[in-house]
C-alpha positions in Angstrom: 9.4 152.4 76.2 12.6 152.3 78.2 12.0 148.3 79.3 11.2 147.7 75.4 14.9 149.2 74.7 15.9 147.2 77.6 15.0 143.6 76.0 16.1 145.5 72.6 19.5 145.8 74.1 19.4 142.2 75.5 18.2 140.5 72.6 20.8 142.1 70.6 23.7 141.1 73.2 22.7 137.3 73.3 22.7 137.3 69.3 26.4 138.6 69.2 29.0 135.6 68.4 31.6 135.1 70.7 34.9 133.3 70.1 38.0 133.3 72.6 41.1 134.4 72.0 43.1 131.7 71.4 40.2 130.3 68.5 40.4 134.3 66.9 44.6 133.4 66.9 44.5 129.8 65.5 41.7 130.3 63.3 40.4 133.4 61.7 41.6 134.8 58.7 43.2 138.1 58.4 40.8 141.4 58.2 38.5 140.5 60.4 36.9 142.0 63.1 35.5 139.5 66.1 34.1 139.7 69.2 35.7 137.8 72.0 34.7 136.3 75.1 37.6 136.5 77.1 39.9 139.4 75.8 41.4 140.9 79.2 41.8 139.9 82.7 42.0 142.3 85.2 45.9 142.5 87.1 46.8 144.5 89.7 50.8 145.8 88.4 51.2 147.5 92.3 49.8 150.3 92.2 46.7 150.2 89.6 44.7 147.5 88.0 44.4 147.5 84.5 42.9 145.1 81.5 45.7 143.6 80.4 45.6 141.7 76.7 45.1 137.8 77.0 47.9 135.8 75.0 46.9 132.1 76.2 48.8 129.0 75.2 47.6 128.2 71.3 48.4 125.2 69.1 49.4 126.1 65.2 50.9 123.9 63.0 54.9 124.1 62.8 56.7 123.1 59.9 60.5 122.9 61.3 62.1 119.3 60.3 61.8 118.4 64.5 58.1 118.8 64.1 55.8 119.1 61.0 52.6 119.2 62.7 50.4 120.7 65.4 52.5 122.1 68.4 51.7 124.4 71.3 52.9 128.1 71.0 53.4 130.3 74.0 53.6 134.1 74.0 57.0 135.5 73.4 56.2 139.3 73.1 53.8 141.9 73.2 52.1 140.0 75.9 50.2 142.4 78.6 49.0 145.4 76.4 46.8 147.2 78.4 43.1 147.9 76.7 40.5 150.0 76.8 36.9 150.8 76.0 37.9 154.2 74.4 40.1 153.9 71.7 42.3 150.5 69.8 45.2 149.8 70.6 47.5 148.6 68.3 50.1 146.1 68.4 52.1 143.0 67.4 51.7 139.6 69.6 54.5 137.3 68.7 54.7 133.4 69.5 57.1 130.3 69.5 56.9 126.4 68.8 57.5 125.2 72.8 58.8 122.0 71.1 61.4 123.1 68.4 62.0 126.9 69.9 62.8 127.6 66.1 59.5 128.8 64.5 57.6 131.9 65.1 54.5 133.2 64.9 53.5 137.2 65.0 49.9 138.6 64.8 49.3 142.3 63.6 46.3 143.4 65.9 43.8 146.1 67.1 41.8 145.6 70.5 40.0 146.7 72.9 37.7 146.2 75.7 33.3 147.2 75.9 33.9 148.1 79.4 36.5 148.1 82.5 36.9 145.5 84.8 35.5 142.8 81.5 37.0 140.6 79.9 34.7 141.2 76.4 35.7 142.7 73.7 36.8 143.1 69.8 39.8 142.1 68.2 40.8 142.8 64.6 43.6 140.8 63.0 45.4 142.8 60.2 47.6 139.8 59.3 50.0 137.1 60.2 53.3 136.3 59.9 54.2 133.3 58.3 50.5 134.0 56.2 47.2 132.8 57.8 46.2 129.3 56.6 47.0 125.5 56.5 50.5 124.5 55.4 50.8 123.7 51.6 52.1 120.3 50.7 55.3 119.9 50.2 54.3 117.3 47.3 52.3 120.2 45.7 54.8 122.6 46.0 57.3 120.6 44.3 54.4 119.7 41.4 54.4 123.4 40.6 57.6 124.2 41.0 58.5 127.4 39.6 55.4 129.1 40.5 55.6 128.5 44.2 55.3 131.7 45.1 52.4 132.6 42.2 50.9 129.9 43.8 51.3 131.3 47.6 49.9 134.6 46.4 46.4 132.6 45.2 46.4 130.8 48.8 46.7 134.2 50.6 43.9 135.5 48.2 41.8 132.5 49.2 42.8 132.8 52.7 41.2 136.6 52.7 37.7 135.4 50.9 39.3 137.3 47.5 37.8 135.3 44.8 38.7 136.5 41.4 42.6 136.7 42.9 43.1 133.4 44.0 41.3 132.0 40.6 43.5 133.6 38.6 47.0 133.1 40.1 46.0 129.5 40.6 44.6 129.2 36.9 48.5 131.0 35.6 49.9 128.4 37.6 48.6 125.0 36.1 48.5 127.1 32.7 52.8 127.5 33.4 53.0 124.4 35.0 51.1 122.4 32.5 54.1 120.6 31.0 55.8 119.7 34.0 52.5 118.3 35.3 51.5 116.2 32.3 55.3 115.1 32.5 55.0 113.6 36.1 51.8 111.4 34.7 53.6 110.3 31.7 56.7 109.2 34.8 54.0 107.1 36.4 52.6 105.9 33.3 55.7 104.6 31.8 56.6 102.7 35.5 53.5 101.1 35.4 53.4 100.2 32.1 50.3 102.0 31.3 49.7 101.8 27.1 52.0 102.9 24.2 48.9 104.9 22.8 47.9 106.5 26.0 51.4 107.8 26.9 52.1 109.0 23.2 48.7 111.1 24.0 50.2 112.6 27.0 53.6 113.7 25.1 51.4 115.1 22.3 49.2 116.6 24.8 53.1 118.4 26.4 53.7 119.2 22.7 50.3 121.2 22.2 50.8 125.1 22.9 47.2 126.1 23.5 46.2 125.3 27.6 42.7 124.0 27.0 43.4 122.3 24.4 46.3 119.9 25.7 44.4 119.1 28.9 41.4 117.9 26.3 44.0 115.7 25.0 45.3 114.3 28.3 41.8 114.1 30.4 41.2 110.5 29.1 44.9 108.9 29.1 45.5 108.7 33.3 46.4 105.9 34.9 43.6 104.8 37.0 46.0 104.9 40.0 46.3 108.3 40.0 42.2 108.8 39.5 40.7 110.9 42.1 37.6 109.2 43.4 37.3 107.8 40.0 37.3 111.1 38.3 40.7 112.1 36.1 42.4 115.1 37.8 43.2 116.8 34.3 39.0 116.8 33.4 38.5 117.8 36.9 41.2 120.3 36.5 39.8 121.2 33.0 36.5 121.6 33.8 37.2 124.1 36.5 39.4 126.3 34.4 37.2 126.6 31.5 35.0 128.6 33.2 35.0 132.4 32.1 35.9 134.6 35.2 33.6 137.5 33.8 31.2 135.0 34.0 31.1 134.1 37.4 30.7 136.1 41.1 33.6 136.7 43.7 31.7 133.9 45.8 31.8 131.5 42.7 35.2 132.0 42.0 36.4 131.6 45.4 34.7 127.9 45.7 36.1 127.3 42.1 39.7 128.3 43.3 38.8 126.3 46.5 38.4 123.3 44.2 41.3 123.6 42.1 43.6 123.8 45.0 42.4 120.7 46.7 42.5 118.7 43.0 45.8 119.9 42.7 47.5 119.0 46.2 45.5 115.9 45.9 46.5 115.0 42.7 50.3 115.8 43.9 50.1 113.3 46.9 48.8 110.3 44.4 51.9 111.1 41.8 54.3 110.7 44.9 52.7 107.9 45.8 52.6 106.2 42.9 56.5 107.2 42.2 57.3 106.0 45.2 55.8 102.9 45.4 57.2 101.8 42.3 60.6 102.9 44.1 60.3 101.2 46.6 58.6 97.7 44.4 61.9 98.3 42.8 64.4 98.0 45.5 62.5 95.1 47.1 63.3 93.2 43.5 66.9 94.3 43.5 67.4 93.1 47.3 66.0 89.4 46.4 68.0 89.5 42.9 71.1 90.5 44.8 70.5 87.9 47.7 69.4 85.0 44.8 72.9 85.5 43.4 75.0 85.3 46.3 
């Protein structure tokens, strides 16, 4: 009996999921409680040992001007928190960009150890400061302008698996934002000199009050540069925010919401591009013009 218990126990040990620290920091999402490989070390502070909180070098993206990308981040403070098998301890570890020295990072945790002198153990994250989860395009955030920070509260929904919450803010979003997104195609379809009908479609499509309705309108009148994959954003777009969220699960909703973020931040990148290519076609003609007449 006890040897059956034994392998029990040891079964259930080699089944348990480990991540280190610095993967828990970089990548796990807020309210969630993980078991980690390497939680402590041991240090000896003179008179006692004690297991002493890991804060490793971690790599986060930073979005200061000198960097706008992946850097390394070193502990700042709350480094060396001693932990136990007991009780949690609670705390706040904060971080900085070792390339700009500007931007910060501060986690909100609760830790402790299985047993002294190991370095396993649990670590719950609470939250993050900025929010857990990849950077939002700039592109995108200028797309929805007004409703940057409707659409910031739907990204910390998604972040935290909450699928009905990040549906709907990101569904009030492109409902507010309609206009100024069917404007920006009707920009690109007037620089590339896409059809008189298809553009009047669009501006009727602005005019038209009722959500569903105008993105009917506009599904079949975008220029094929701004297609994604050959599919039209605005029926991609459509489709997805049709759906009844009565109708559909939290897990359904989250994938939906899922979707309609990564239509919309790719559909803002191809409206850039497309404006700015045409930018830039237009200063190439205006240099040779200029140089032709001198």
């Amino acid at each position: 009996m006890i040897l059956s218990e034994q392998k029990e126990q040891e079964s259930v040990k080699k089944e348990v999921e480990y991540h280190t620290i610095a993967q828990f920091l970089e990548s796990t999402p807020p309210n969630q409680l993980i078991d980690i490989s390497d939680l402590s070390s041991n240090e000896f502070d003179g008179h006692y040992y004690h297991d002493d909180m890991r804060t490793p070098e971690i790599q986060l993206h930073c979005d200061h001007e000198w960097c706008n990308g992946v850097r390394f981040f070193r502990c700042v403070s709350g480094e060396g928190k001693h932990l136990n098998p007991k009780d949690y301890e609670f705390f706040y570890v904060t971080y900085l960009c070792s390339n700009c020295q500007h931007v910060e990072k501060t986690f909100s945790l609760a830790a402790k150890i299985y047993e002294d002198n190991k370095p396993e153990g649990q670590c719950y994250k609470f939250g993050e400061l900025p929010t857990y989860g990849p950077p939002v395009s700039p592109k995108l955030i200028n797309l929805i302008g007004p409703d940057r920070n409707e659409f910031l509260k739907g990204r910390r929904c998604e972040n935290q698996g909450l699928g009905v919450g990040s549906f709907i803010y990101y569904r009030r979003v492109v409902e507010n934002q309609k206009n100024r997104i069917l404007e920006q195609v009707i920009k690109v379809s007037e620089k590339i000199g896409t059809s008189k009908e298809k553009i009047n479609i669009l501006k009727d499509a602005v005019k038209e009050k009722q959500f569903r309705k105008a993105l009917d309108m506009a599904k079949d009148s975008i220029p094929e540069s701004l297609l994604i994959n050959g599919h039209s954003p605005i029926l991609l777009l459509h489709n997805a925010l049709s759906e009844g969220v009565h109708a559909l699960t939290d897990e359904q909703c989250l994938e939906l919401a899922g979707s309609i973020r990564i239509v919309l931040g790719e559909f803002s990148e191809r409206l850039s591009q497309a404006l700015k290519d045409e930018a830039e076609l237009n200063k190439a003609l205006s240099s040779l013009m200029n140089k032709k007449k001198s």
